[in-house]
N, C-alpha and C positions, 0 to 999 in steps of 0.2 A: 612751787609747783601747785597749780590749781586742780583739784579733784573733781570727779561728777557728784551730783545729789546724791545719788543710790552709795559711794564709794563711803560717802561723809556720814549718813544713815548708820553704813556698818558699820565704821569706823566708832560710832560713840556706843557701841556695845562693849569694845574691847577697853580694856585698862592696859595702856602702854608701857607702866609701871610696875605691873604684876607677872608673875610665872605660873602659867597654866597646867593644871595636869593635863594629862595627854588626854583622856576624853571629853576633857570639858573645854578645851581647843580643838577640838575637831568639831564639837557638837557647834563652835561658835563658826568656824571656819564653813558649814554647813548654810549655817540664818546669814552668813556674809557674802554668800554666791546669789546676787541676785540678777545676774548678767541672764539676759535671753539665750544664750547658750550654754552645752552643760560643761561649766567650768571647771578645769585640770588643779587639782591640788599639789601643791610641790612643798619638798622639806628643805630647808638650808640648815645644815649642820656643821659649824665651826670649831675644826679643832687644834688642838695644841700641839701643831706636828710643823716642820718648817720644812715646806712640797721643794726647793732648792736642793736637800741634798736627798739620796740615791735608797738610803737606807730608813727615811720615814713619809714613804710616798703608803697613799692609803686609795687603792685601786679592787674593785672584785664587780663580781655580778651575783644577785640573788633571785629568787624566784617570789614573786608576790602572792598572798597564799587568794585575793581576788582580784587577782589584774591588774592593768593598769587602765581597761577601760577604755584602750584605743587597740584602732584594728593596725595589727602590724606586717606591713609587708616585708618578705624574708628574699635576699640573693644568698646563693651559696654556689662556691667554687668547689666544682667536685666534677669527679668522669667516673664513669661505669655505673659498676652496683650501687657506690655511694652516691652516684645523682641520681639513680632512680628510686632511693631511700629518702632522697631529701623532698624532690617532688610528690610522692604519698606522704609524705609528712604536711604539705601545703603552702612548701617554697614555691613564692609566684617566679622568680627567675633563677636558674642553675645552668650551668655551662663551665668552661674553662676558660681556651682562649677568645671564643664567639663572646663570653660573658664581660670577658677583659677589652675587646675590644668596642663593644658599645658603652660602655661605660668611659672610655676615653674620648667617645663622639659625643660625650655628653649627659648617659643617662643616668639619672641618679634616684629611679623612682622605686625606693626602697628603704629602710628605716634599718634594719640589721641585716650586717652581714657576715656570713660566713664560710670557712673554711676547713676542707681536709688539710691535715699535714702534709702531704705531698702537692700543695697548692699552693703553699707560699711561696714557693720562688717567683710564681708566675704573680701572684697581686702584690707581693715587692713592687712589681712598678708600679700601681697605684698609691704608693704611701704620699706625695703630693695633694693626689686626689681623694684621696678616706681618711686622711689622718687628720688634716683641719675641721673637719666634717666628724670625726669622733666614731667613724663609723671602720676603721679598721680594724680587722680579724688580731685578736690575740689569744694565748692561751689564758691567761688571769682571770682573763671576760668569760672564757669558755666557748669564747666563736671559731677558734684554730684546734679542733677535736677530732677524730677517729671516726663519733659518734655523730654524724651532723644531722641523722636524723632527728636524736632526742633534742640536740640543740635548736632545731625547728622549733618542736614542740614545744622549748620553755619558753623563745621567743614571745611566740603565737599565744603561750598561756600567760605574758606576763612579766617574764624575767627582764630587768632592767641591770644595768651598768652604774657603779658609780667612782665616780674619781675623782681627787684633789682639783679646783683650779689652782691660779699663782696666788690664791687668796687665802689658802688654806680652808678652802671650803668645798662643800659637795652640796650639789644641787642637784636632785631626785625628782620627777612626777612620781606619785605613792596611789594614784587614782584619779577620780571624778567625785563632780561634790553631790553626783546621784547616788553613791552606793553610802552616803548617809558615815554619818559618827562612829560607831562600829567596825566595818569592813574597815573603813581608813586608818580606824586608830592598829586592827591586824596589821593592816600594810604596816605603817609607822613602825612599828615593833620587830615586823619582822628584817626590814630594812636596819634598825638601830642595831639588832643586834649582830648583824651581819658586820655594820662598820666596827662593831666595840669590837668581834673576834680577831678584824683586820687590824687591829691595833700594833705597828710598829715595836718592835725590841728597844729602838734606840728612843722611843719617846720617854719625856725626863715630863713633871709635872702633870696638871690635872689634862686629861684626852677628850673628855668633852667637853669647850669650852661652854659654847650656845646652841642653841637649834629653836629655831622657829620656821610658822608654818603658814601658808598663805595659797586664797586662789588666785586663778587668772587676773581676774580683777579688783580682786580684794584686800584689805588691807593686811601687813604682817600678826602673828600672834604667837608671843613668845613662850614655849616652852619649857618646865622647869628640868634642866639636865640632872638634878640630884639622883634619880633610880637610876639612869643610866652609866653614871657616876661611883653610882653603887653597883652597878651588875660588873662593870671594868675590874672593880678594887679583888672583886669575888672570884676573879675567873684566878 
């Protein structure tokens, strides 16, 4: 696979061979954004859980302590008090069946969505339609709540999803490579420690295998699991 100049540039910063600590990986992941646009930082963290059986699925939502640095637009399923609670919250679409029904003609222009409990019977029939798409309401996520106004609000402030693929891996956006080595390495932290507490009963062996860190267009850089490795042993 042939890389661009600017890709091959970053690329000879990093040492392929080494494990970074986490700010001096974020600080390179930083000098390695040199795309014209302000490139998305994402984490891949692989672990020692096997996503096939039922009791070592590693699924939650966290809140980023500075965003993620993208504007998120919010549906939510809800009637009454609770849709006029979601809309001052700054849900750009809420309805019920009007909401289920455009959404089957097609519209998908929204990035989270959410629900009251007494709404899921009705986007059950959507599970086709938002479950390949990763964007179906559940309790785990915290999009199937009571409360859907606050759930707006951690949207909107930041709150991301993470969950297993078939690879045993979680792949995260943690921010932008504007808010600089600092802000990212909070996110990073506060995301890891979210996955270490989702830590499975049934996992056998070490929980963090890897994790490395990369932007949009930039090369990976691996980071070293040993703290992480240590805060699991501690808990």
């Amino acid at each position: 696979m042939k890389h661009g100049k600017k890709y091959v540039e970053g690329a000879k910063l990093i040492d392929r061979t080494k494990l970074y600590d986490t700010e001096e990986a974020f600080d390179l992941a930083v000098k390695t954004a040199t795309a014209k646009f302000d490139e998305t930082v994402e984490a891949h963290i692989r672990l020692g859980v096997d996503s096939r059986h039922a009791d070592q699925q590693v699924r939650g939502a966290v809140v980023l302590p500075n965003g993620t640095g993208k504007s998120v637009r919010v549906a939510v399923f809800a009637k009454g008090e609770q849709a006029d609670a979601a809309e001052a919250a700054g849900a750009e679409n809420v309805g019920a069946e009007d909401l289920l029904a455009k959404i089957q003609e097609g519209f998908m222009d929204f990035d989270v969505c959410i629900a009251s409990p007494d709404m899921m019977g009705l986007v059950g029939r959507l599970g086709k339609v938002l479950g390949p798409r990763g964007l179906m309401p559940s309790p785990k996520a915290g999009t199937v709540t009571p409360d859907v106004a606050k759930a707006v609000t951690e949207a909107k402030a930041g709150k991301i999803e993470y969950r297993l693929d078939k690879t045993n891996i979680i792949h995260c956006p943690i921010g932008k490579a504007s808010f600089g080595a600092e802000k990212l390495t909070e996110n990073f932290n506060t995301l890891m420690d979210a996955v270490v507490k989702a830590k499975p009963a049934a996992t056998k062996g070490q929980y963090i295998k890897s994790c490395a860190v990369a932007t949009t267009m930039g090369p990976g850089i691996k980071i070293n699991p040993n703290k992480f490795v240590a805060s699991q042993s501690a808990e």
